[in-house]
Structure formats: C-alpha cells, structure tokens
C-alpha positions as CSV (number, residue, x, y, z in Angstrom):
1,X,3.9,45.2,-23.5
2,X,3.6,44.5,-19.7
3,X,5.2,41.6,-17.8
4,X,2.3,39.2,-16.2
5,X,2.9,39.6,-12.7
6,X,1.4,37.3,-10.1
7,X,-1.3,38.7,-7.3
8,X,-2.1,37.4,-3.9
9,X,-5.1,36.6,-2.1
10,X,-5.1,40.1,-0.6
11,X,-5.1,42.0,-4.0
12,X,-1.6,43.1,-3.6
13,X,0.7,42.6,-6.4
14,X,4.2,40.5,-6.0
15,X,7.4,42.2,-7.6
16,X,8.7,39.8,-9.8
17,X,7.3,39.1,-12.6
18,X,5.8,35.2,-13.2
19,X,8.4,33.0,-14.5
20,X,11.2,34.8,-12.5
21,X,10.9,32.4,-9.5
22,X,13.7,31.9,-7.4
23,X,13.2,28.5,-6.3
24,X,10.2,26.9,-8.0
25,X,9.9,24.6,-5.0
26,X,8.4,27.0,-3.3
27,X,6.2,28.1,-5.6
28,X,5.0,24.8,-6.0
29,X,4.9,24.5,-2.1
30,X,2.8,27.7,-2.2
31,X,0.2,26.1,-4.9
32,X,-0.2,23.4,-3.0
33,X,-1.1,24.8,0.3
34,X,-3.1,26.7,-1.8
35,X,-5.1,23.9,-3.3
36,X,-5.7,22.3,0.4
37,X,-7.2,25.2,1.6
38,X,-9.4,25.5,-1.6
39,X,-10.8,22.2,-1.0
40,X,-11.0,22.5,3.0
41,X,-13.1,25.6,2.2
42,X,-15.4,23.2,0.1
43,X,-14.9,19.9,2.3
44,X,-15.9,22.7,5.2
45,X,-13.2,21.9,7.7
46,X,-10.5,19.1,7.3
47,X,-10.4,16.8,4.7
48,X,-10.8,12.9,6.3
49,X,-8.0,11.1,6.4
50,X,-7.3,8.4,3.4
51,X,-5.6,5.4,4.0
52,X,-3.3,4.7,1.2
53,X,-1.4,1.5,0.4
54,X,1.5,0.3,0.6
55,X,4.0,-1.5,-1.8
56,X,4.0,-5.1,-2.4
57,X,4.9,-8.2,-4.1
58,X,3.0,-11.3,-4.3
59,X,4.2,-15.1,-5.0
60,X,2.6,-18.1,-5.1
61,X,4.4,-21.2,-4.8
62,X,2.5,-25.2,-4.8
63,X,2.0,-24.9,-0.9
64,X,1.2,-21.3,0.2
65,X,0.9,-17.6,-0.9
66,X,3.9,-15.4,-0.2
67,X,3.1,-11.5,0.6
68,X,6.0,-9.2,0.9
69,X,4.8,-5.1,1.5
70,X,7.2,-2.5,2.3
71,X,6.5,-1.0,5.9
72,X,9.8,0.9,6.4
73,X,9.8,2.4,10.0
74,X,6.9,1.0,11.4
75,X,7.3,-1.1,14.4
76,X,5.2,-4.5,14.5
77,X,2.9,-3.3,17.7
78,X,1.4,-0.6,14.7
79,X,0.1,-3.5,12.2
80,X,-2.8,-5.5,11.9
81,X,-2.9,-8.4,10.1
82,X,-6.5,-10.0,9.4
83,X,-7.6,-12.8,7.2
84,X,-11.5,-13.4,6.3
85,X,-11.8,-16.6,4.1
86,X,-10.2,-16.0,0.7
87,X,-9.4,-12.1,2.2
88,X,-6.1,-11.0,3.5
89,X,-6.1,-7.4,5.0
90,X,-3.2,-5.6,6.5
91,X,-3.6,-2.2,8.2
92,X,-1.7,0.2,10.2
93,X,-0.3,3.7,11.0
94,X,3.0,4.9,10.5
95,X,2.9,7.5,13.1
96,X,4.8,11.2,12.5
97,X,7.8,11.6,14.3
98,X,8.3,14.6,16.8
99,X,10.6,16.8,15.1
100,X,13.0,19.8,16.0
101,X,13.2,22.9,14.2
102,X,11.2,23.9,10.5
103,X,10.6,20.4,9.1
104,X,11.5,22.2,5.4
105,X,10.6,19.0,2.9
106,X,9.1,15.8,3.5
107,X,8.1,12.6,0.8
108,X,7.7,10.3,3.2
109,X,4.1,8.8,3.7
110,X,2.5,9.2,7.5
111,X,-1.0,8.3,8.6
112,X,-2.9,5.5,8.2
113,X,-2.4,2.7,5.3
114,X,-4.2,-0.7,4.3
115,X,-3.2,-3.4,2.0
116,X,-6.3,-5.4,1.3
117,X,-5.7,-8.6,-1.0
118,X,-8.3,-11.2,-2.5
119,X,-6.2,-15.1,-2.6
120,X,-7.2,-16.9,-5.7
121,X,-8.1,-20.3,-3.9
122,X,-8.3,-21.9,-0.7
123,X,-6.2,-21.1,1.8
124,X,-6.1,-22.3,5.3
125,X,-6.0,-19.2,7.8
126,X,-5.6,-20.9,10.7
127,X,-1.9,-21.4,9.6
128,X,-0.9,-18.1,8.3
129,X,2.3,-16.9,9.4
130,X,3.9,-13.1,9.6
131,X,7.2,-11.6,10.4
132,X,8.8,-8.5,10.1
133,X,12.0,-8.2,9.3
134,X,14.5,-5.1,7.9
135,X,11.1,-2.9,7.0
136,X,9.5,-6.0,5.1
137,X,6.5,-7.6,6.2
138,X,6.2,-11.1,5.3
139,X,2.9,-13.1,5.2
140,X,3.0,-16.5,4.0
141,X,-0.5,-17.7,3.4
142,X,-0.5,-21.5,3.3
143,X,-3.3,-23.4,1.0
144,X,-5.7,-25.4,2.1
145,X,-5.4,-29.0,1.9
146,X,-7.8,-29.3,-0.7
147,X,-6.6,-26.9,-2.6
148,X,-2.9,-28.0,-3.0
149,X,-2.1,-29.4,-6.1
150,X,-1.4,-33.3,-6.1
151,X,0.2,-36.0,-8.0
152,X,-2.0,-39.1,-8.6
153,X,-0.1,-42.5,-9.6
154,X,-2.0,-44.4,-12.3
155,X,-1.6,-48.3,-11.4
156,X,-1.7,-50.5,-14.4
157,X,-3.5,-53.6,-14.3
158,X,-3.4,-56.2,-16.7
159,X,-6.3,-56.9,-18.7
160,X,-7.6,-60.8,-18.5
161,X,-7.7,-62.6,-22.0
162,X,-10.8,-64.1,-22.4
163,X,-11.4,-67.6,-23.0
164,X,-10.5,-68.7,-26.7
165,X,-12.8,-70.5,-28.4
C-alpha cells in the first residue's frame, strides 16, 4: 500500500509523506495563506478590510452606564468616541508597528475595530465622559434626568371624621 503524499500547486510531489510534518505550525501557516489566496482569487484582488470588535464589559449603576473595552496599545489620538441618542459607538485603528527582521508569529489584532452599543434608556450625551487609562477605555454614560430612578415620599394626611349625628 502507498503512503498519501501531499502535492503542490505546481504538480510536484513533496517527500514526506502526510502526517510526517515537522512542525504543524507551518503547515497550518501554509493552509492558511493558502485559503487567502483562494478567496482573493474569488474576491478578485484584496479582500476589504473588516472592522472587528473589541472586548468589553458593561455596568449599569442608578445614575449612569459604565463601558469598559480593552484597547491595549492604542494611544487615545487613534479613538473615536460618538454617541447618537440611545447609540454609543467607539471606533479606531490599532496601527501595525514597523518591525525589524521576519516577523515569524503574530495573534495580536491590527486594523481597524468598532464597538457599537444600543443603552437601554435615556441617557444624557451631553455629559458623557471617557478616559483611558492602562489599555482600558472607560466611558461612563450618565442617564438622563428623566430617566433616573427616584424615590417618592408618601405624606399621610389625616382623614376628617364627619359630623356625628
């Protein structure tokens, strides 16, 4: 029985057998590049770019809406941060850096990103505060007046007897 061995592109046949890889990294690399191509081939030239999103955690407390998002790296002067009535929207670019040398592995997300969030309630916009601090972005969305929750006091009043008769 023959061993499956693996062909390239060209035709030409590798000489190890499948299975036999010496660092499946690279084969994976290889698939990959592979894949891109197939669907630049289809796309017919590059792909667009995607804007994906980035992680975040969102609190609500009685007087305002607290957004925390993970932004590690990217300097303030590369965010915008827009609100539209009940919308918050938070977009950027974490820029690649210039690198010496074969740049051999890389997880870290580059390009552009957006964070788009829909606040259940009013909020006042005029107000809204943001901050970056240690890779965090912070965005605290107060409520609008009318929309914060409030206390009323009930007053008692003491009900008049009516005449007896």
């Amino acid at each position: 029985m023959a061993t499956p061995v693996r062909r390239h592109r060209s035709g030409a046949m590798q000489d190890r057998p499948l299975g036999w890889a010496r660092n499946p990294l690279t084969e994976f690399d290889q698939l990959l590049s592979e894949m891109s191509g197939l669907i630049e081939s289809t796309v017919g030239g590059a792909a667009p770019a995607v804007a994906w999103t980035p992680l975040a955690d969102v609190t609500e407390s009685d007087d305002a809406f607290h957004v925390e998002i993970e932004l590690p790296g990217v300097k303030s002067k590369d965010i915008n941060v827009e609100a539209n009535g009940q919308e918050l929207v938070v977009t950027g670019e974490i820029k690649e850096k210039e690198r010496k040398g074969v740049l051999r592995r890389s997880t870290r997300r580059t390009g552009a990103f957006e964070y788009r969030l829909r606040l259940p309630g009013e909020v006042d916009t005029e107000k809204i505060n943001a901050r970056m601090s240690d890779g965090v972005l912070t965005i605290t969305v107060p409520k609008a007046e009318v929309a914060k929750p409030r206390h009323v006091e009930i007053s008692e009043t003491s009900e008049s007897t009516g005449s007896s008769g």
